[in-house]
C-alpha positions as CSV (number, residue, x, y, z in Angstrom):
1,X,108.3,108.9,96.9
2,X,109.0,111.3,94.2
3,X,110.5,114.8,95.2
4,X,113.7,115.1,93.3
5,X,114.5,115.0,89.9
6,X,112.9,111.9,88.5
7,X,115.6,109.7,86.6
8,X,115.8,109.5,83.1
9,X,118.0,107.5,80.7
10,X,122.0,108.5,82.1
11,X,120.5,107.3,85.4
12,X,118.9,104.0,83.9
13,X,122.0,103.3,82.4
14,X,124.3,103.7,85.9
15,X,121.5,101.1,87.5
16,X,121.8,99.0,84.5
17,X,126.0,99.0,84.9
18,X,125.5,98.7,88.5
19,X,123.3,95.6,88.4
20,X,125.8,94.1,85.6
21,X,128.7,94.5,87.5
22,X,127.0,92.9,90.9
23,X,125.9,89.7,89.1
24,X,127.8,87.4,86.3
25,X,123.7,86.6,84.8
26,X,123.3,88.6,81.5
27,X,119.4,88.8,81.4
28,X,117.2,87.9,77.8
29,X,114.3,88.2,79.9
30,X,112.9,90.3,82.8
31,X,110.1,89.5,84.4
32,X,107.4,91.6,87.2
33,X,106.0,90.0,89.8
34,X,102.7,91.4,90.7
35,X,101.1,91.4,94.4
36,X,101.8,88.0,96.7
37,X,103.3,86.1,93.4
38,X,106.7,86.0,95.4
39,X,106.3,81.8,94.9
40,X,107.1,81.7,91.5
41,X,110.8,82.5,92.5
42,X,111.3,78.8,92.9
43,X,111.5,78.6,89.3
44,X,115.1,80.6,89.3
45,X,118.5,78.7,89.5
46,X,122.1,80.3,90.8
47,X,119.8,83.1,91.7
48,X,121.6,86.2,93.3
49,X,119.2,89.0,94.8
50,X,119.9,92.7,95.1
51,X,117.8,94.9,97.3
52,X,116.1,97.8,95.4
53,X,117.8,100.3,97.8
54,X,121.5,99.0,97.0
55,X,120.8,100.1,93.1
56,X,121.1,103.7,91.9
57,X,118.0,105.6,91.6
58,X,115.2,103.0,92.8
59,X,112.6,103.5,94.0
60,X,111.2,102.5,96.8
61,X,107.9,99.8,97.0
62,X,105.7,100.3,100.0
63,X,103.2,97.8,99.2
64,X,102.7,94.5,101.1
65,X,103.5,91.8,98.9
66,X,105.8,93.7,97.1
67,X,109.3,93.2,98.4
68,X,111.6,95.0,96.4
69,X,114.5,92.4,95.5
70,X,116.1,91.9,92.1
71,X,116.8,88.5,91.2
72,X,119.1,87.3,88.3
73,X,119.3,83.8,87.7
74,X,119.0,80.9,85.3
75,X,115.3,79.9,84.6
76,X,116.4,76.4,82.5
77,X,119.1,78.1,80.5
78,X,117.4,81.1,80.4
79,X,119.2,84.0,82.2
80,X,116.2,86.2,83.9
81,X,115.8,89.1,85.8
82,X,113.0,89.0,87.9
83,X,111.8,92.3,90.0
84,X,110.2,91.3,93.2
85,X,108.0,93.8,93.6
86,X,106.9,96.9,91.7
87,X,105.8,100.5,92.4
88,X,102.1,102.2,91.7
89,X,101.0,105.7,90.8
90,X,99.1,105.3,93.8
91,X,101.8,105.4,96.3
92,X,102.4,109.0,95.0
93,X,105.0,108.1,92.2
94,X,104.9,109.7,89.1
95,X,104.8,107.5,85.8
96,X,108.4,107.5,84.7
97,X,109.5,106.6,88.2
98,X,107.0,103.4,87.7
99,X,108.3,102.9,84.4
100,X,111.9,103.4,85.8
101,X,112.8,99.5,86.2
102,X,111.4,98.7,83.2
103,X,113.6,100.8,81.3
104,X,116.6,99.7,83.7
105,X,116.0,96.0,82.6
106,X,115.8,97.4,79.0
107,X,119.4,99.1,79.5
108,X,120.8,95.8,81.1
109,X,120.1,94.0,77.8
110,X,116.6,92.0,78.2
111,X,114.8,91.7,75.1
112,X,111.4,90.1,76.5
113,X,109.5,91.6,79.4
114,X,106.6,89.4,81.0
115,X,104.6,91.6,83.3
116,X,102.5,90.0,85.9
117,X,99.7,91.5,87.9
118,X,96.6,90.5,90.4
119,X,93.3,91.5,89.3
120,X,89.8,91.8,89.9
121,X,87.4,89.4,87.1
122,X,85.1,91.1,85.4
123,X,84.5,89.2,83.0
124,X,82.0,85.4,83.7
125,X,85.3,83.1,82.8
126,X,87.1,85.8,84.9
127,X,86.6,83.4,88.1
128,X,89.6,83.8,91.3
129,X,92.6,81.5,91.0
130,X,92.7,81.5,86.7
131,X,95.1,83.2,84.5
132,X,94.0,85.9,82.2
133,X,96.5,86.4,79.1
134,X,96.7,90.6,78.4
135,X,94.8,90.7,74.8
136,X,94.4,94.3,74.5
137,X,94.3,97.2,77.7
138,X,92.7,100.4,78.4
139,X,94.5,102.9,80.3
140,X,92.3,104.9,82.6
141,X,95.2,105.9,84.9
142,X,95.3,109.1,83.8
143,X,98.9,109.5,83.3
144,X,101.5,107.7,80.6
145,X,105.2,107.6,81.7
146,X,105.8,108.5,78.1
147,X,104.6,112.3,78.3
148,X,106.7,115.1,79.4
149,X,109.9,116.3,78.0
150,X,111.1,113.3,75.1
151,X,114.4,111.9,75.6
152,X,115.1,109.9,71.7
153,X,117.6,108.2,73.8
154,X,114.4,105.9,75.2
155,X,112.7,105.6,71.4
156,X,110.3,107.1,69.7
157,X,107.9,109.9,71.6
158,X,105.2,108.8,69.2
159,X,104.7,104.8,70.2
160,X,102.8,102.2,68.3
161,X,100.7,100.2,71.1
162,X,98.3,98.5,68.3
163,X,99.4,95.7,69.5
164,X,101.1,96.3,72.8
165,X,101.1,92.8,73.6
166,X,102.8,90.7,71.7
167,X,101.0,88.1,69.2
168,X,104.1,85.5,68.9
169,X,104.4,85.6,72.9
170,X,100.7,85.5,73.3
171,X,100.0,82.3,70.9
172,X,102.9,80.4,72.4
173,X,100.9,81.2,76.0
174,X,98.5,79.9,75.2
175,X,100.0,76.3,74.3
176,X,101.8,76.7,77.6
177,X,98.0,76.9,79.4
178,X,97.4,73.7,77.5
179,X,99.9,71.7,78.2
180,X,100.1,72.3,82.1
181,X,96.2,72.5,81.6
182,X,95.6,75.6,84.3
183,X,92.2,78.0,83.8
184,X,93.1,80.7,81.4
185,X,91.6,82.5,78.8
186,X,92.7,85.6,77.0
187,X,91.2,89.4,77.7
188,X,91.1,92.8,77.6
189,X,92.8,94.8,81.6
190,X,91.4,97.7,82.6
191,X,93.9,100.0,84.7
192,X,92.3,102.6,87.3
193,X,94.9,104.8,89.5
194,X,93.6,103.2,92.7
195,X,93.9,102.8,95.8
196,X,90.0,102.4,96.3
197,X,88.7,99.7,94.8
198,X,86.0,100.6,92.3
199,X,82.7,100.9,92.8
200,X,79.8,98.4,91.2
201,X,78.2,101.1,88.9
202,X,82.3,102.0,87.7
203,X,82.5,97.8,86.9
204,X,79.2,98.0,85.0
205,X,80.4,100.5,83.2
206,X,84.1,99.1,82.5
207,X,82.2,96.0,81.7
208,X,80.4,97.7,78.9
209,X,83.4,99.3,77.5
210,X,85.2,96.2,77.4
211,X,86.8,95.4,80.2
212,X,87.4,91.7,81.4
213,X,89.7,92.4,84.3
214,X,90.6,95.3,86.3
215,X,93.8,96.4,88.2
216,X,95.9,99.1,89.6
217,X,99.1,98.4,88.0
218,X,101.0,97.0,84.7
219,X,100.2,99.7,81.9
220,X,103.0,102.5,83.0
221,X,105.4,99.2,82.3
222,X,104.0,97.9,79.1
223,X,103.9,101.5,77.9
224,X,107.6,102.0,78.8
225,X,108.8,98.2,77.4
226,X,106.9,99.1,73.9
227,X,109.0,102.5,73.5
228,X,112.0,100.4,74.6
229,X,111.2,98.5,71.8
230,X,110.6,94.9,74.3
231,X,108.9,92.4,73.3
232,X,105.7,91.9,76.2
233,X,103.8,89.2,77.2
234,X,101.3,90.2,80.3
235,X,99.4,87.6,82.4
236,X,97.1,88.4,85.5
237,X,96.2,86.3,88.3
238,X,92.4,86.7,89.3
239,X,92.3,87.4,93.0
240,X,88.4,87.4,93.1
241,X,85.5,89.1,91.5
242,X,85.0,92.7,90.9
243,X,83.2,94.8,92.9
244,X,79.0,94.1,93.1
245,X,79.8,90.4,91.0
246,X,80.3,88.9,94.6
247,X,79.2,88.9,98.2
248,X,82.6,89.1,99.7
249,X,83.7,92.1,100.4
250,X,86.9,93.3,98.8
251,X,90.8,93.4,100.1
252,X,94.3,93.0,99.7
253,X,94.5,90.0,102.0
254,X,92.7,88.2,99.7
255,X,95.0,89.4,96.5
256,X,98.0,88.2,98.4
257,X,95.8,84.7,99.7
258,X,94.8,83.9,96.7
259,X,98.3,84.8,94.7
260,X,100.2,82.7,96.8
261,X,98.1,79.6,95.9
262,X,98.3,80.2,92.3
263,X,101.7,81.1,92.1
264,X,103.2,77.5,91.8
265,X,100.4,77.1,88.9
266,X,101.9,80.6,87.7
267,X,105.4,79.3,88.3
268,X,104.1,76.0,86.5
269,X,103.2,78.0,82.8
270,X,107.3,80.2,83.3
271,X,108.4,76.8,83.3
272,X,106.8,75.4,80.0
273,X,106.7,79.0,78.6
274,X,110.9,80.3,79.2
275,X,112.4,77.9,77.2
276,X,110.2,79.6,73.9
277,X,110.9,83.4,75.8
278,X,114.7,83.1,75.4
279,X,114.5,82.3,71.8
280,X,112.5,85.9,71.1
């Protein structure tokens, strides 16, 4: 947990050298795995892992289904960085320190970020075990891991998120879904601070500003990627029906179930979808 003096960019560049010198992979692409996605690891060749607590300035995750492991492999011949594991504002972090692997992966040269995430549907094609492709977002966190003091050294304080996601990355997505024909369809995430789930009359509401799926997570990164100048590309797993648009009552077991049975679809798109990533 936070406490002392959050790291900023001299520190993201000693992890960044750190990870480098620990691993011969020079990463194009980093990729997030969001809660119980640990399957789509199986995708990663010559992989070498590095604990979260052996690099400088981590932090910690505390969340089940979130290891905390860096892996750098060969996805194809696509050298990837993949975190295993990520951490929340909920845990008590503050946003940079969320943002703080992202911005480590932009130091240790990747160019393309895909961020993945679990998430309630909202939405009617928003049904659990499909893929929703990040369109647009609203960020009702609270907090942006941009504020504060402005380091240039990052990018530009003032950051262009029109289109946070993407377009190239989301139209070649979307040929991926097609050709390994999993449920997917394209929408706008909703991120709350957590760690309640929300309440019927707040999905009602997100539902009429918008909203197609909800989370706790993702935002703080794609925020961080954009000022990095990263190219993203987010996808979320649908873990089951928002709050009052089911009978079953809500928990993480059921994230974590329901991501480890859609991870080898999950692992599936990566596949068709990398060899297009490390050409951006």
């Amino acid at each position: 947990m936070t406490g002392s003096k959050i790291p900023g960019y001299d520190e993201a560049t000693r992890a960044a050298r750190y990870i480098l010198a620990h691993s011969k992979v020079r990463p194009r692409v980093g990729v997030i795995l969001g809660s119980g996605l640990s399957s789509v690891l199986g995708g990663l060749r010559e992989a070498g892992q590095i604990p979260y607590s052996r690099i400088p300035f981590f932090p910690k995750t505390s969340v089940a289904g979130h290891a905390g492991v860096l892996h750098l492999g060969n996805w194809g011949k696509v050298p990837v960085a993949v975190l295993e594991g990520r951490m929340h504002l909920y845990e008590g972090y503050k946003p940079a320190e969320v943002a703080f692997p992202t911005r480590v992966l932009a130091r240790a040269g990747v160019g393309t970020l895909v961020v993945t995430c679990a998430a309630g549907g909202i939405a009617a094609a928003a049904s659990p075990g499909s893929f929703m492709i990040f369109r647009d977002h609203l960020n009702y966190q609270g907090a942006n891991p941009l504020a504060g003091p402005h380091d240039a050294r990052w990018g530009e304080r003032f950051v262009d998120v029109s289109e946070a996601y993407d377009r190239g990355l989301r139209r070649e997505a979307k040929r991926a879904v097609r050709a390994c024909g999993v449920k997917c369809f394209a929408g706008v995430y909703v991120a709350l601070l957590g760690p309640s789930y929300e309440t019927p009359a707040e999905i009602r509401a997100l539902r009429r500003l918008g909203a197609d799926a909800v989370g706790m997570s993702t935002v703080p990164e794609v925020l961080a990627a954009r000022q990095a100048g990263l190219r993203v590309l987010a996808i979320a797993t649908i873990s089951n029906r928002a709050a009052g648009l089911s009978r079953t009552p809500l928990s993480h077991q059921e994230v974590l179930s329901v991501g480890k049975k859609t991870g080898r679809d999950l692992a599936r798109l990566l596949d068709t979808l990398m060899p297009k990533l490390g050409e951006a």
